[in-house]
C-alpha positions in Angstrom: 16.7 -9.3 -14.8 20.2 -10.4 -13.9 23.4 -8.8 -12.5 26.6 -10.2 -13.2 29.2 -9.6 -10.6 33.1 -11.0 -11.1 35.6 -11.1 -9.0 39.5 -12.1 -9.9 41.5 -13.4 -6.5 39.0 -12.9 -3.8 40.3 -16.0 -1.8 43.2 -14.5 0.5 46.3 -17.0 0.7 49.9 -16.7 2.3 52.0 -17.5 -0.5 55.1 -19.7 0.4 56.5 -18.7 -2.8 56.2 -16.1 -5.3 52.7 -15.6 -6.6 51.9 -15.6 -10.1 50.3 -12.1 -11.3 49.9 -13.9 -15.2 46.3 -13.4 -15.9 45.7 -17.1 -17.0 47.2 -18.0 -13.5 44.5 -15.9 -11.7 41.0 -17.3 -10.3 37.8 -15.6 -11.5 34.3 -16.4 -9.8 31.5 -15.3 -11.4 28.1 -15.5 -10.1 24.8 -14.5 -11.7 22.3 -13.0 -9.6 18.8 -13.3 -10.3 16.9 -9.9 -9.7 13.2 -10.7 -9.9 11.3 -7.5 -12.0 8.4 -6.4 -10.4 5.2 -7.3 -12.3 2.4 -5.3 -12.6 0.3 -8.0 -10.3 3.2 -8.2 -7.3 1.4 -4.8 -6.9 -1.2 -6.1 -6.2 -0.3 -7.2 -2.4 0.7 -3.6 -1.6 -2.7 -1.9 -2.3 -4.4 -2.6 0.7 -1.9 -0.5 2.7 -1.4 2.4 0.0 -5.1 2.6 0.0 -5.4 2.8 3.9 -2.0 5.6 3.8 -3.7 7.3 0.9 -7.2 7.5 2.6 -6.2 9.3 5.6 -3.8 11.6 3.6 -7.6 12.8 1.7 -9.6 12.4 4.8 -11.5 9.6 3.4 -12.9 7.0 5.5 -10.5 4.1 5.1 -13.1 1.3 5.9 -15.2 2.5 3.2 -12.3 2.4 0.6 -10.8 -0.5 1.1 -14.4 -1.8 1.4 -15.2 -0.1 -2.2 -11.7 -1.6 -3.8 -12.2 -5.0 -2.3 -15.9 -5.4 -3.7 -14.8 -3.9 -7.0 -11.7 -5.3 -7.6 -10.4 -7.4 -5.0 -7.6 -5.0 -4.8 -6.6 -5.5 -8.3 -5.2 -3.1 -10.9 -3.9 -5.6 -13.1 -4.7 -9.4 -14.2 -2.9 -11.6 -12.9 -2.5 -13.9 -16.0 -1.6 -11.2 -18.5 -0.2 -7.9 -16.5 -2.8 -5.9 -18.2 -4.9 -3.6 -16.8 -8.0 -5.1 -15.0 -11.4 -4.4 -16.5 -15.1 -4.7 -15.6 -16.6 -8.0 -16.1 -20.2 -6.6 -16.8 -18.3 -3.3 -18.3 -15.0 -3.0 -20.2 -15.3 0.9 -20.0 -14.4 0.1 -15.8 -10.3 0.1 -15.0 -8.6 -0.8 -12.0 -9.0 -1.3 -8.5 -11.7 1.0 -7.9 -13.4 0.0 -11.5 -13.4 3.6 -12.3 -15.2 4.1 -15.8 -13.6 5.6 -18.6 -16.5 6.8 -20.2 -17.6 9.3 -17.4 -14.0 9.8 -15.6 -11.0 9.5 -18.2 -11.3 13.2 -19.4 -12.1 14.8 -15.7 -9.1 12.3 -14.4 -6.6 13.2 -16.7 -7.8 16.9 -16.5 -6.8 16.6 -12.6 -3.0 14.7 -13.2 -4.1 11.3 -12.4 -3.5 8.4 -14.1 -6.0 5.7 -13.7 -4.3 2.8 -15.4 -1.6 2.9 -12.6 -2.4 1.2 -9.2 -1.4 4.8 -7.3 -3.2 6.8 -10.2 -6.4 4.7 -9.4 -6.5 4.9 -5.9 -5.6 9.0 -5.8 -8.7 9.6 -8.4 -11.3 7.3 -6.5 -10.1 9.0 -3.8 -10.3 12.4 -5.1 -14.3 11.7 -6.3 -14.9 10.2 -2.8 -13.8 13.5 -1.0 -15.5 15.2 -3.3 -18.7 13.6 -4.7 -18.8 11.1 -2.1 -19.4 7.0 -2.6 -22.2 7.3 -5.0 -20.0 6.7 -7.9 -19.6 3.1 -6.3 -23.5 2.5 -5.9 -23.7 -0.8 -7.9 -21.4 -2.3 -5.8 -23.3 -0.8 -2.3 -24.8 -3.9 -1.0 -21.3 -5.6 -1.0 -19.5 -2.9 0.2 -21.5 -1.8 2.7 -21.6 -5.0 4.6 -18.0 -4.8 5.2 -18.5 -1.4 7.0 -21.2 -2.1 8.7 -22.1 -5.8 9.3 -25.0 -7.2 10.5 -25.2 -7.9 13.8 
């Protein structure tokens, strides 16, 4: 996206003579300014933070979801080659960072206002089962994610 932004006589002078106010006589800068649009995948470096925030605002053990998100998704809600929305390798059904499935969780998460095609949408639902129902939805992904919580020692 770019602005344009004009200006007509910025440069302040002391005039030894009369100054010319004829508009071909006048000065006009322009300068285009390059506004990067945020992509879908610039998101993607935010998530680990809104998932910590989000976590503690739903008393959810932020360890274990950003552990969860990270095995699932590595903090991904959208491909980075083509913006769209990240999808299970093994199972399209699975969306987003926390690979929810759409199968088993669009109707209930729509029911409940969330939207999980959208990074915060994602996150708030996962969020919402794990307070809930627990991790158990995340199961096939356990023995990844629950090294990073509790390592070995």
């Amino acid at each position: 996206m770019a602005s344009l932004i004009a200006f007509s006589n910025i440069t302040p002078t002391v005039a030894e003579g009369p100054v010319s106010t004829r508009p071909d006589a006048q000065v006009a800068v322009v300068q285009i300014v390059q506004t990067p649009a945020v992509s879908k995948t610039d998101k993607n470096n935010l998530i680990p933070e809104l998932i910590n925030q989000k976590s503690k605002e739903q008393a959810v053990d932020p360890n274990l979801a950003q552990a969860i998100a990270f095995c699932e998704s590595t903090y991904q809600q959208f491909n980075a080659d083509s913006g769209t929305v990240l999808r299970g390798i093994h199972n399209p059904l699975d969306v987003g960072i926390f690979q929810i499935n759409e199968k088993y969780h669009l109707e209930k998460s729509q029911t409940l206002g969330f939207d999980i095609y959208t990074a915060e949408g994602n996150i708030d639902y996962a969020l919402w089962l794990m307070s809930h129902e627990g991790a158990g939805h995340w199961k096939w992904s356990k023995p990844c994610w629950s090294q990073k919580i509790n390592p070995a020692v």
